[in-house]
N, C-alpha and C positions, 0 to 999 in steps of 0.2 A: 698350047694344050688347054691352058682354062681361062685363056682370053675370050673366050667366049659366053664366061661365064658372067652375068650382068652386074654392072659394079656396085648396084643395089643389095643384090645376094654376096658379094664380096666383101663388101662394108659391114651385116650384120655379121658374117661369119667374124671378121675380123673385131669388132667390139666383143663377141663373146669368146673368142681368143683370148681379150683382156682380162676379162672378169673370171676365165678360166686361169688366168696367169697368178691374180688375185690369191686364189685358194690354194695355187702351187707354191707360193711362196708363204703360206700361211703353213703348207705343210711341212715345209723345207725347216721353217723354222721352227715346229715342236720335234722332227727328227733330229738335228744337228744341236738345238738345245733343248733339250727334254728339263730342264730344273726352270727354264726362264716362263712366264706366266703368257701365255700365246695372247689372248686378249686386251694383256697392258701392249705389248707389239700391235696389233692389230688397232687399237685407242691411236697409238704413237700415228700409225700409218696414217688414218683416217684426220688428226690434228695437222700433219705437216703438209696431206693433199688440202686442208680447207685454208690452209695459209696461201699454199700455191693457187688455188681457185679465185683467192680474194686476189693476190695478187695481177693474175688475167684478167678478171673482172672490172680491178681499178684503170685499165686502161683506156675504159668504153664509158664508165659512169660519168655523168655529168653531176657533182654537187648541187647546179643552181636548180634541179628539176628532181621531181619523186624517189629520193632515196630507194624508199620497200616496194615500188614501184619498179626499177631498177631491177634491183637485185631480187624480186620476184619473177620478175621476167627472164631475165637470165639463168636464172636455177632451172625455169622452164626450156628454157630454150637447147641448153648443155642438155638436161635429161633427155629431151628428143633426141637430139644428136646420137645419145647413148642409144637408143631404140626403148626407152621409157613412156608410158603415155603421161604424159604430164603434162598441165597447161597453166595458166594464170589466171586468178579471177579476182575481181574488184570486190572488197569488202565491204559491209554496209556503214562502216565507221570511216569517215575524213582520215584517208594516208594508210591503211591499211590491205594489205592484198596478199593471196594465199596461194600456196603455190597445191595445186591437186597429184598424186598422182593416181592412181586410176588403176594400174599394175606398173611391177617393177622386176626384170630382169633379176637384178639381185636380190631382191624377197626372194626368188622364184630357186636361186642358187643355194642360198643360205637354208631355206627350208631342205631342198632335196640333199643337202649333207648333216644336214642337223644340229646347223649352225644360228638356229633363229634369233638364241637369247645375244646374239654379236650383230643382229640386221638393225633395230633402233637404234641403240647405243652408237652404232659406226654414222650413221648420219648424222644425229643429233650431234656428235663430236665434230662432224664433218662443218656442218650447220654453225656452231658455236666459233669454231676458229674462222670460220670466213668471217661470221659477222663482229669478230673482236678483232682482227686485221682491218679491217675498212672499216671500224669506229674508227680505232688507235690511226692511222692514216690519215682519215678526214674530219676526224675531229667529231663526228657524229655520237647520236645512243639508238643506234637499229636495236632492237629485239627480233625476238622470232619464239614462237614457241611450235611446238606438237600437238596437235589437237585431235590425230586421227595416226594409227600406223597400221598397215596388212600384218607383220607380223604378230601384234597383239590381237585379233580379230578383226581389226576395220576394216571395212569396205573399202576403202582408201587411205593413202598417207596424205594426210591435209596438214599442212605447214602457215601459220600465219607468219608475217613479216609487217611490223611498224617502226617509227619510230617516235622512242620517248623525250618528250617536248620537256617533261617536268620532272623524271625521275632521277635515282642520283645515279654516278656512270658505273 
């Protein structure tokens, strides 16, 4: 019956399945605990995916080559997969590279339930625990920071990615 439906149209349905799963389980848990603090859950959630994330990720990185370069790319790459427009771009400073996004599915989710002040916050936690799993791992000092988010106004969420040569860890 829906084999004929193209596995392109199947694939986004099915990612926004996920992201719809997301907010069912965000809801699950202010009804079932109504005294627990939904957004320190939601913190939780987004910390133990950016472990998981670094984890996959360490499987592909090569240490002897571009760190932020790396794992710029790969953030990009994951968010395509998502249906994100998101891509990599080489920064004007030696080792430095930013990951753009351009629109984002879950901006898009979080706005339409009115959930905005939980859209920065959940990456950047997301962002933090990858890049503290793959220092702590490989011994590296990645940084990252936020320079741009659509939920506060921006035009895009623009993420840089280096790493600190001289800073303390």
């Amino acid at each position: 019956m829906f084999t004929d439906i193209p596995i392109e149209k199947r694939f986004a349905i099915l990612v926004e399945i996920s992201r719809a799963s997301h907010f069912a389980w965000r809801e699950a848990v202010l009804r079932r605990c109504p005294d627990v603090d939904v957004r320190e859950v939601v913190n939780e959630m987004w910390d133990i995916t950016g472990v998981q994330t670094a984890e996959a990720y360490l499987n592909h990185l090569d240490p002897s080559k571009s760190l932020p370069e790396q794992i710029a790319a790969s953030v990009a790459w994951s968010s395509q997969c998502m249906g994100e427009e998101a891509r990599l771009e080489a920064g004007n400073e030696s080792g430095e590279f930013f990951v753009r996004h351009d629109s984002c599915p879950w901006h898009r989710w979080h706005e339409k339930r009115g959930l905005l002040a939980e859209d920065r916050p959940g990456c950047d936690r997301w962002f933090d625990a990858m890049i503290r799993t793959i220092n702590e791992k490989l011994g590296a000092k990645l940084r990252f920071e936020t320079l741009s988010a659509l939920p506060e106004g921006g035009d895009c969420c623009l993420r840089r990615f280096w790493q600190d040569e001289t800073g303390p860890d």
